[in-house]
ZAGURO-49414 format. One record per residue (C-alpha): residue number from 1; chain; residue in three letters; x, y, z. Coordinates in steps of 0.1 Angstrom, whole numbers, plus 2048, in hexadecimal, padded with zeros to 3 digits. Layout:
N
+-------+------+------+-----+-----+-----+
: marke : paza : paro :  c1 :  c2 :  c3 :
+-------+------+------+-----+-----+-----+
:   NUM :    A :  ALA :   X :   Y :   Z :
...
+-------+------+------+-----+-----+-----+
END
This chain:
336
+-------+------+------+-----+-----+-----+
: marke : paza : paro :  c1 :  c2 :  c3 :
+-------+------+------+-----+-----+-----+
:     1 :    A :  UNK : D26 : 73F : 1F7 :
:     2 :    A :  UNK : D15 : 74B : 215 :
:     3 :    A :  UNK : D07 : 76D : 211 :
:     4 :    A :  UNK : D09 : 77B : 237 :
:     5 :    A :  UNK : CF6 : 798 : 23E :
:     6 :    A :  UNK : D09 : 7A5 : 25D :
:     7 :    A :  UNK : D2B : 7B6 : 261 :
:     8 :    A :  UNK : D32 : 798 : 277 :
:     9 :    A :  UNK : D33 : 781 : 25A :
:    10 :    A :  UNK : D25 : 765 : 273 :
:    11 :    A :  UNK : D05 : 753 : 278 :
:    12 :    A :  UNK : CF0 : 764 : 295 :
:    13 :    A :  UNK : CDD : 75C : 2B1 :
:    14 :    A :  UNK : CBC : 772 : 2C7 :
:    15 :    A :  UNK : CB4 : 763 : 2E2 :
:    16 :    A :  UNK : C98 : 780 : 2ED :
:    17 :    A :  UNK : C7F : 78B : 2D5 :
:    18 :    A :  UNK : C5D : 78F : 2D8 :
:    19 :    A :  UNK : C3F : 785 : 2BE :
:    20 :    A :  UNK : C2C : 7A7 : 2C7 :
:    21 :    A :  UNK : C4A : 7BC : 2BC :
:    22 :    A :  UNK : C5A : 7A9 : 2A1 :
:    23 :    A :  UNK : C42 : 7A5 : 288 :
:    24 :    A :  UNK : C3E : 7C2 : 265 :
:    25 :    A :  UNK : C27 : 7D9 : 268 :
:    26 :    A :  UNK : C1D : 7CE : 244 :
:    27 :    A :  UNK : C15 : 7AD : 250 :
:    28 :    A :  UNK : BFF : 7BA : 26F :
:    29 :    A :  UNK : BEF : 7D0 : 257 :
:    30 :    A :  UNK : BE3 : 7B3 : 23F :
:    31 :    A :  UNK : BD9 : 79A : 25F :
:    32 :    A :  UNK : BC7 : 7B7 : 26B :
:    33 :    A :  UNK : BB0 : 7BB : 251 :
:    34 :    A :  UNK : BB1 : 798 : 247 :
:    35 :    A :  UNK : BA3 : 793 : 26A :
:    36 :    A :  UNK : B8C : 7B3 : 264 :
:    37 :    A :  UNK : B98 : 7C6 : 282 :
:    38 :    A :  UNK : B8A : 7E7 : 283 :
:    39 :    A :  UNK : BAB : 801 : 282 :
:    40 :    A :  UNK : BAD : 821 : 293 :
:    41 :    A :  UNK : BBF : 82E : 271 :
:    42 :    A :  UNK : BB7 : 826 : 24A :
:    43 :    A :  UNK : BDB : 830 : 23F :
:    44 :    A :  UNK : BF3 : 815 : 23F :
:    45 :    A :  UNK : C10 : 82D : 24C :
:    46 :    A :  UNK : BFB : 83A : 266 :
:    47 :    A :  UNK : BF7 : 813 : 26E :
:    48 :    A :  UNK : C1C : 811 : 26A :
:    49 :    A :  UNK : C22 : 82E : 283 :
:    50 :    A :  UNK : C04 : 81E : 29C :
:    51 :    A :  UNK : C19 : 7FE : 2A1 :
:    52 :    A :  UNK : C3E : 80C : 29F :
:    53 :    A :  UNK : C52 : 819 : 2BB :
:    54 :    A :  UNK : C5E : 83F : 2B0 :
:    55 :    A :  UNK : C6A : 85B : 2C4 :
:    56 :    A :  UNK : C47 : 86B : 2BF :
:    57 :    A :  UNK : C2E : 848 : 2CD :
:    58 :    A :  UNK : C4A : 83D : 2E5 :
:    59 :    A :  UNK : C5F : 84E : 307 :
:    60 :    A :  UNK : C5B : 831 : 320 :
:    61 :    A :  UNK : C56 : 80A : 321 :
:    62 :    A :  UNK : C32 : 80C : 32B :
:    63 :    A :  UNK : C2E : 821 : 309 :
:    64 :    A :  UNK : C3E : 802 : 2F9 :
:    65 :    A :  UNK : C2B : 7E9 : 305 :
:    66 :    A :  UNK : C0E : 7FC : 300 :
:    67 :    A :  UNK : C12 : 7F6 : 2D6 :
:    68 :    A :  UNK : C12 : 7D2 : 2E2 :
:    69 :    A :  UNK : BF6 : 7D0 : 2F7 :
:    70 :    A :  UNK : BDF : 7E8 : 2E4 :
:    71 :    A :  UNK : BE7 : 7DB : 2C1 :
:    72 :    A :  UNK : BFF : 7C1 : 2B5 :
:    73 :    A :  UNK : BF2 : 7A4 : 2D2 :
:    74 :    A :  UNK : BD1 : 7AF : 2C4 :
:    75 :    A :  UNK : BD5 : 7A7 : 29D :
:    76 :    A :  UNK : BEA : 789 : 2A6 :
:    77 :    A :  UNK : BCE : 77A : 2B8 :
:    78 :    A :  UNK : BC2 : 75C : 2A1 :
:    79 :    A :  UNK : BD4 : 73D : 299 :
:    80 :    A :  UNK : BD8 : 747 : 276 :
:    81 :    A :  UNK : BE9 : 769 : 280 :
:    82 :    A :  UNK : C04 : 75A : 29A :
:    83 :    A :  UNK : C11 : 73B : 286 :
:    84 :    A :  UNK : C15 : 757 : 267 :
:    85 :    A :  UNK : C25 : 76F : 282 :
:    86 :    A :  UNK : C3C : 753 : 290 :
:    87 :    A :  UNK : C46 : 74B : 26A :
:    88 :    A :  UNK : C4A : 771 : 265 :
:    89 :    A :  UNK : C66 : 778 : 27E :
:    90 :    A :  UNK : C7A : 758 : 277 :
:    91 :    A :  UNK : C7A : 764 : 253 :
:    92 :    A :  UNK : C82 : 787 : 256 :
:    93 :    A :  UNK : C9D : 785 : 26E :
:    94 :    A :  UNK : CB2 : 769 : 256 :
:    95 :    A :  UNK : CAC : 77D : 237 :
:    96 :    A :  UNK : CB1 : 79C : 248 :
:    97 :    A :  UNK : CD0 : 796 : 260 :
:    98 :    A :  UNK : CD9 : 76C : 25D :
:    99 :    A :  UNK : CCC : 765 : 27B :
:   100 :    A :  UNK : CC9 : 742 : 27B :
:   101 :    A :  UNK : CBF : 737 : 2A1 :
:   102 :    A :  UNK : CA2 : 749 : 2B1 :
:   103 :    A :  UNK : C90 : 749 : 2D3 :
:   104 :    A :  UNK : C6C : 75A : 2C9 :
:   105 :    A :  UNK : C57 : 763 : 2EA :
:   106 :    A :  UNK : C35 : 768 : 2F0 :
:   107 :    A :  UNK : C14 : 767 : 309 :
:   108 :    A :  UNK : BFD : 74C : 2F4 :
:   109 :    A :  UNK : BE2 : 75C : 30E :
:   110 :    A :  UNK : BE3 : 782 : 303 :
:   111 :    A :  UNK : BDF : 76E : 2DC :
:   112 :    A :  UNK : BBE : 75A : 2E4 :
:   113 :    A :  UNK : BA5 : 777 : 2E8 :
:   114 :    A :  UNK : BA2 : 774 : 30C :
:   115 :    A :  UNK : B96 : 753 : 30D :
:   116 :    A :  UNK : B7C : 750 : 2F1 :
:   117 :    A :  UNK : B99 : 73F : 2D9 :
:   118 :    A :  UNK : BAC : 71C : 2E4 :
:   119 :    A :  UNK : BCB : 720 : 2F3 :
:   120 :    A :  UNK : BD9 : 6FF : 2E4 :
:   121 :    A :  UNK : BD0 : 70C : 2C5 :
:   122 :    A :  UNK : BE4 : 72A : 2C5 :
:   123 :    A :  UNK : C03 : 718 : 2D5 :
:   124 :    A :  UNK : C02 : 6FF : 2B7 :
:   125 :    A :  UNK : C00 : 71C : 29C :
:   126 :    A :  UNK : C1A : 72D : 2A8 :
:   127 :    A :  UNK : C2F : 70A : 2A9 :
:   128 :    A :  UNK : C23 : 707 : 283 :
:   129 :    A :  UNK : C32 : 728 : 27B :
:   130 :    A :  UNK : C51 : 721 : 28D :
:   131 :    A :  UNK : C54 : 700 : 27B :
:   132 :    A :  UNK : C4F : 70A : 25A :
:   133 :    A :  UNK : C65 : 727 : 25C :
:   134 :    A :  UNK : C7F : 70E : 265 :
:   135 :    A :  UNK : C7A : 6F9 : 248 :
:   136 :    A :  UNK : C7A : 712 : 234 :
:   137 :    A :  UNK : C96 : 724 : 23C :
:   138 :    A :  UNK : CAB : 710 : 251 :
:   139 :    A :  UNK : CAB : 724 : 271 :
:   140 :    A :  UNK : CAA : 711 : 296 :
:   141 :    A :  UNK : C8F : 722 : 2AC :
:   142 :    A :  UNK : C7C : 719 : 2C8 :
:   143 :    A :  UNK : C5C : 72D : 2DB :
:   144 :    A :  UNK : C62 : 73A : 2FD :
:   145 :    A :  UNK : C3D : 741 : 311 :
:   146 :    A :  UNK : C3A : 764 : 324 :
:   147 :    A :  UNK : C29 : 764 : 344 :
:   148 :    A :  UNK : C18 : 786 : 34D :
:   149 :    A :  UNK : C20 : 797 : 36E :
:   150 :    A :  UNK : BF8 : 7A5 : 36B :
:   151 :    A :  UNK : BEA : 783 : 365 :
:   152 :    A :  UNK : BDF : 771 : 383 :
:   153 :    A :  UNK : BF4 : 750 : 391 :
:   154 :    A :  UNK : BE0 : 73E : 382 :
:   155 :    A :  UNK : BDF : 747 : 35C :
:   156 :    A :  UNK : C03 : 744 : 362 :
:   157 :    A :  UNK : C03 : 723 : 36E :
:   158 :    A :  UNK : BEE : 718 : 34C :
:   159 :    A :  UNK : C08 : 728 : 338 :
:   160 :    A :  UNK : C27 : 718 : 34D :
:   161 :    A :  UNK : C13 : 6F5 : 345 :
:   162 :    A :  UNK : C10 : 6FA : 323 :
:   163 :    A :  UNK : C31 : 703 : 31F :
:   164 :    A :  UNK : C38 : 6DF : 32B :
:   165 :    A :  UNK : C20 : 6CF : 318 :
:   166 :    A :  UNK : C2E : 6DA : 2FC :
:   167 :    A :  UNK : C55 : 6D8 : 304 :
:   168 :    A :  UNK : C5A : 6BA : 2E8 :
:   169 :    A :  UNK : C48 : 6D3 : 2CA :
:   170 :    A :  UNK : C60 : 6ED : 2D0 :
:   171 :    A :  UNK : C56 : 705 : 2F2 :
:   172 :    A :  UNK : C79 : 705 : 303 :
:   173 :    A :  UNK : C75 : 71D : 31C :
:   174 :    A :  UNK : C62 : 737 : 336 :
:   175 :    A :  UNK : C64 : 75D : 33B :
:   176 :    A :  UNK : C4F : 778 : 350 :
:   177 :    A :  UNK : C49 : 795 : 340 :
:   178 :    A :  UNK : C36 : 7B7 : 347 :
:   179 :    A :  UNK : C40 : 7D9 : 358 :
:   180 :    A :  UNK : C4F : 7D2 : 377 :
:   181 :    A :  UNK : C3C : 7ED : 395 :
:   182 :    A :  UNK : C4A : 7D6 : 3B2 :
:   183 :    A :  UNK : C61 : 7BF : 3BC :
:   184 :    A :  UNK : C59 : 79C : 3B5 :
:   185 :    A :  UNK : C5C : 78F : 3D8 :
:   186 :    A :  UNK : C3D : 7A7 : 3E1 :
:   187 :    A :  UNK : C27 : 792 : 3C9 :
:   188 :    A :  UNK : C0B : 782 : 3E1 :
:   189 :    A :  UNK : C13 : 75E : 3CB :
:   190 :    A :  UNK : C38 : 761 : 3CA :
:   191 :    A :  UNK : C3F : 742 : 3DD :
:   192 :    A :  UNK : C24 : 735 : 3C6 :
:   193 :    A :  UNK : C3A : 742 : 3A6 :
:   194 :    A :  UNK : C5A : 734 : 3B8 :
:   195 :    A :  UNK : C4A : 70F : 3B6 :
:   196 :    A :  UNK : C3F : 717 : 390 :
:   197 :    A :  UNK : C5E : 71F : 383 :
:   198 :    A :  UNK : C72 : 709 : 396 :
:   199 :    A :  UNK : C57 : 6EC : 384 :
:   200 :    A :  UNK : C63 : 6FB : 362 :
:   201 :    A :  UNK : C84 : 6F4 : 36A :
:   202 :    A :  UNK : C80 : 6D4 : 378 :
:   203 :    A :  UNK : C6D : 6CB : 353 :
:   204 :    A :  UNK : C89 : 6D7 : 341 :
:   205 :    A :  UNK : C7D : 6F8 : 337 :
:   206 :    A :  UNK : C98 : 716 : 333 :
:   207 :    A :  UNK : C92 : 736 : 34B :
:   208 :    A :  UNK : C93 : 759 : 342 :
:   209 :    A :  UNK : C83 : 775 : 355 :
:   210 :    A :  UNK : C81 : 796 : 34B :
:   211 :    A :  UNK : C8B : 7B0 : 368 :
:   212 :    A :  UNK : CA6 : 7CB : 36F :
:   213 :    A :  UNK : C9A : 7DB : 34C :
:   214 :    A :  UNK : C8A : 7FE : 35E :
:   215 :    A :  UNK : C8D : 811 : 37D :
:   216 :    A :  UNK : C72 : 805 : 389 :
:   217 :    A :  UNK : C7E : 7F1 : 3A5 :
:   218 :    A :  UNK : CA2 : 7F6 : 39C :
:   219 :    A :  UNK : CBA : 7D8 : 3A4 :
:   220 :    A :  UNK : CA5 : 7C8 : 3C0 :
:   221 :    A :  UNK : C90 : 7B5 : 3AC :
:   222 :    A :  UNK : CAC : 7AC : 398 :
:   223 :    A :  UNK : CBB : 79C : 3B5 :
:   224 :    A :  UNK : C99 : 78A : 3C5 :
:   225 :    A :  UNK : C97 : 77A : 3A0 :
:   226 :    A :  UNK : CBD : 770 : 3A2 :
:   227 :    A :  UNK : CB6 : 75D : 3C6 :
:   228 :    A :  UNK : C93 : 750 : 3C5 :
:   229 :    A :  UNK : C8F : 747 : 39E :
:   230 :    A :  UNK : CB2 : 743 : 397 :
:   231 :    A :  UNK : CAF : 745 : 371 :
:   232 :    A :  UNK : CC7 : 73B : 357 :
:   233 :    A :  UNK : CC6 : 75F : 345 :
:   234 :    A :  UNK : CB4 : 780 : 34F :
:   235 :    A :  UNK : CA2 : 794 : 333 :
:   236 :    A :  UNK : CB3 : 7B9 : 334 :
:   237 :    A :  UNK : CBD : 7BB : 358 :
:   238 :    A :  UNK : CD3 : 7DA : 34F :
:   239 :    A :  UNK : CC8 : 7E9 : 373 :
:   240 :    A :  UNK : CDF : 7D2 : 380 :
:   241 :    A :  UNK : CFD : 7ED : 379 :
:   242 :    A :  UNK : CF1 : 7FD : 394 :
:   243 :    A :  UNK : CFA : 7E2 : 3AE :
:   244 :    A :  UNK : D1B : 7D9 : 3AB :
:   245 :    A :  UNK : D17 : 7BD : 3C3 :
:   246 :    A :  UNK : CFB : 7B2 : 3AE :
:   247 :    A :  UNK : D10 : 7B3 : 395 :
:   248 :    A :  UNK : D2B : 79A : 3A6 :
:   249 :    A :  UNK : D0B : 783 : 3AE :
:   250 :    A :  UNK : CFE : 780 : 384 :
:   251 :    A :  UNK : D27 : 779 : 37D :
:   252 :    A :  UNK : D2B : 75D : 399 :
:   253 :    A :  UNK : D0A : 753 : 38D :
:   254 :    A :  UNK : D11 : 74F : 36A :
:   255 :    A :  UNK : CF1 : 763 : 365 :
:   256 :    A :  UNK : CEB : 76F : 340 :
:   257 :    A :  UNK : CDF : 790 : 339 :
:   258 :    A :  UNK : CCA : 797 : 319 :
:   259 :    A :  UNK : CD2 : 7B8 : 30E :
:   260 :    A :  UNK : CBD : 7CA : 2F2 :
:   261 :    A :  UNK : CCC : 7E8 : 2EA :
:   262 :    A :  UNK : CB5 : 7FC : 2D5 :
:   263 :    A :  UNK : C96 : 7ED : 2E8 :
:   264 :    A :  UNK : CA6 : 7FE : 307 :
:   265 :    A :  UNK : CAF : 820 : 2F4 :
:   266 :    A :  UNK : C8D : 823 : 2E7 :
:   267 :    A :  UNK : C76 : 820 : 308 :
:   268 :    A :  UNK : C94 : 837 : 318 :
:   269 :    A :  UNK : C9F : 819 : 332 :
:   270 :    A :  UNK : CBE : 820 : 327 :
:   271 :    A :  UNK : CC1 : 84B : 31F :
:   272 :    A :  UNK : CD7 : 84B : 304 :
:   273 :    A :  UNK : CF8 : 83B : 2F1 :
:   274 :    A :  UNK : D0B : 847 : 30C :
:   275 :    A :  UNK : CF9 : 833 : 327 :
:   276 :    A :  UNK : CF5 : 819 : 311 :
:   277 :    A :  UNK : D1E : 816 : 30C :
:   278 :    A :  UNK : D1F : 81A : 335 :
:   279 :    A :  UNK : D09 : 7F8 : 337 :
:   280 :    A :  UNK : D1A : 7E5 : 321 :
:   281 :    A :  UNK : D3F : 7ED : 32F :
:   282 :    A :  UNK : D35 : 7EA : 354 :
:   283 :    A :  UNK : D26 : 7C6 : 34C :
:   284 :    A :  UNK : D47 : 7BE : 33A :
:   285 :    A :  UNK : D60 : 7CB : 35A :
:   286 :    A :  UNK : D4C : 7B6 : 36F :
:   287 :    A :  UNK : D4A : 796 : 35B :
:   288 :    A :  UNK : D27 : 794 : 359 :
:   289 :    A :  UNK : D19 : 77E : 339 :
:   290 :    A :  UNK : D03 : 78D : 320 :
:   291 :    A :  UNK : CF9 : 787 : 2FE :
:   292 :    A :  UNK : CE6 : 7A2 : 2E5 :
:   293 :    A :  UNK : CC4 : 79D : 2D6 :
:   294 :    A :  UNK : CA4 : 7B4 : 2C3 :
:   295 :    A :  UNK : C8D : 7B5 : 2DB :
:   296 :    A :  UNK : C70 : 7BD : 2C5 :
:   297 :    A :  UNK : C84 : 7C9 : 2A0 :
:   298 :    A :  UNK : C63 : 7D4 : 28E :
:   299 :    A :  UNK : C58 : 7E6 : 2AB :
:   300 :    A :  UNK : C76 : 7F7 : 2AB :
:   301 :    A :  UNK : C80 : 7FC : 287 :
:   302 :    A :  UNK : C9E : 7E4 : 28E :
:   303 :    A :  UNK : CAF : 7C4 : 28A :
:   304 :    A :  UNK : CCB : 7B2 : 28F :
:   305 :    A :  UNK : CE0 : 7BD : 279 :
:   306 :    A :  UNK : CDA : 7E2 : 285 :
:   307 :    A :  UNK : CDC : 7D6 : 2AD :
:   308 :    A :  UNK : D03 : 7CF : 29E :
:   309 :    A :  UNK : D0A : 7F0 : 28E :
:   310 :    A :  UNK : CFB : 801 : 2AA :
:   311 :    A :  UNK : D14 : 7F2 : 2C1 :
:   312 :    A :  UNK : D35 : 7F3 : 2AA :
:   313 :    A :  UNK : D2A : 815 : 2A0 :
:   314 :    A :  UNK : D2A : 824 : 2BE :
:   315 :    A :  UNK : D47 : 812 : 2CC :
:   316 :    A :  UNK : D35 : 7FE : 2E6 :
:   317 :    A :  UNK : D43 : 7DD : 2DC :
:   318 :    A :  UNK : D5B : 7D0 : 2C8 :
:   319 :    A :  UNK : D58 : 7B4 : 2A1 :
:   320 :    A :  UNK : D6C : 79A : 2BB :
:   321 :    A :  UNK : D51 : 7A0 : 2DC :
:   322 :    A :  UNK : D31 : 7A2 : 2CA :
:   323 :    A :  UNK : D3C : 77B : 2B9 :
:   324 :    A :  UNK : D45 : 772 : 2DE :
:   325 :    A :  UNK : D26 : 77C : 2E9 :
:   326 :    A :  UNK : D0E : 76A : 2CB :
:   327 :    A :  UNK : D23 : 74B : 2D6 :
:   328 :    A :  UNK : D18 : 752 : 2F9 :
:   329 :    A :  UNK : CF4 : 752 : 2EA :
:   330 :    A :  UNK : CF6 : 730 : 2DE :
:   331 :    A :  UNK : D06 : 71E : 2FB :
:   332 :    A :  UNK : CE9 : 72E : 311 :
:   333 :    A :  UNK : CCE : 72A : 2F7 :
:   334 :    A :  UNK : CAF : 716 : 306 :
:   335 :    A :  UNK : CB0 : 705 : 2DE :
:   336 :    A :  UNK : CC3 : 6E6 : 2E6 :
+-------+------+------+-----+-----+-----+
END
């Protein structure tokens, strides 16, 4: 007998989660000094508060990308550490919640000490990790390669072609990530990113983009990403409530939305539950497709078991529209 540990009773599926924010702190503590990274602390708990996301370290998404940048893609930054990081969140997400089909994303360029380490090597480890963990435990999973809105075109570019090179061991799709502070059309290389992404698609690669997640630019960039890029699913995009026409546009585009709902709570995109529930039912009056996902659960002292009980809890969605929406997940899932 299956022992399922959801209230869904059902197999489940995370389409967005990211290796900086999904891995134990008890983990990053031994690869640290494994690695012998000098720490700011000596105290594993005041490690343990350093890289989690708490009312006290964390108001805003730049604070929460900050752990990332400052620590986590730090002590992950060997071969060694991202193929047992990889095999980490496969693991820990089965055990913890059964869910056996993940999408795991990352920047293989903020993982190879700025240059000095191969950046084959580090794609391949994390492919190891992801491999093994699916021997292991049965789970389907496949690697999704972040771009960086601060990186330059052309780091990007490298990372779009490696993505391709690597399409047959298990890379099935593309993202951009990073704090949005303009619209994307006001990038000097935007026609220049237009041509990249439209070459991912063209290879077979799966698009995702994240945008619409702050205030920053609101809807608009929401909408430029819908037109030029045209991705299959948008990562967040809860600005897009705001726009009720863009709102028509993601539903007669078939657009999917990747919601994380504690992710959003925590860096205050969303202000509270209240908002939260607001989201969720103006995305369901106007059709538009969405599935729900971690974000970064270690980060965040989550998972997605807790993701669930958040939203039945609080009455945000029903036992019969959270299993409509992990069967959404799978029919858009870049894991063929």
């Amino acid at each position: 007998m299956i022992h399922y540990r959801n209230r869904l009773g059902i197999e489940l599926i995370d389409l967005h989660i990211h290796v900086g924010g999904a891995v134990a702190p008890h983990i990053m503590w031994e690869i640290a000094h494994k690695q012998g990274l000098k720490l700011p602390v000596k105290n594993y708990w005041d490690f343990w508060k350093l890289i989690t996301a708490t009312d006290e370290t964390v108001n805003s998404l730049e604070e929460y990308v900050d752990i990332m940048h400052r620590w986590t893609e730090k002590i992950q930054s060997s071969p060694e550490a991202v193929e047992r990081c990889v095999y980490s969140i496969l693991a820990k997400e089965y055990r913890s919640s059964n869910v056996n089909q993940i999408e795991v994303r990352f920047n293989p360029m903020k993982r190879n000490k700025g240059g000095e380490m191969d950046l084959d090597h580090i794609i391949q480890a994390a492919l190891h990790g992801m491999d093994k963990a699916s021997l292991d435990y049965g789970v389907k999973a496949g690697l999704l390669f972040c771009l960086a809105r601060e990186f330059p075109f052309e780091l990007n570019e490298i990372i779009v072609r490696k993505a391709i090179k690597y399409m047959s061991w298990g890379v099935v799709g593309i993202d951009i990530a990073g704090p949005e502070k303009h619209t994307f059309e006001q990038d000097p290389d935007f026609v220049s990113y237009r041509k990249l992404f439209a070459e991912a698609r063209a290879a077979g690669l799966g698009l995702t983009v994240h945008t619409g997640e702050t205030n920053a630019t609101g809807p608009t960039s929401m909408r430029q990403v819908l037109k030029d890029i045209k991705p299959e699913r948008i990562g967040h995009g809860i600005q897009a409530v705001k726009d009720e026409a863009l709102l028509k546009e993601l539903a007669a585009a078939g657009t999917v939305l990747e919601i994380c709902p504690s992710s959003n709570l925590q860096t205050k995109a969303v202000k509270d539950i209240g908002e939260l529930k607001d989201i969720i039912f103006k995305l369901k009056e106007f059709g538009v497709k969405f599935t729900i996902n971690t974000d970064g659960p270690y980060l965040l002292n989550s998972n997605m078991k807790k993701e669930i009980e958040l939203l039945l809890q609080n009455e945000i969605m029903t036992e019969e529209e959270l299993r409509a929406a992990f069967d959404l997940a799978r029919q858009v899932s870049f894991i063929k």
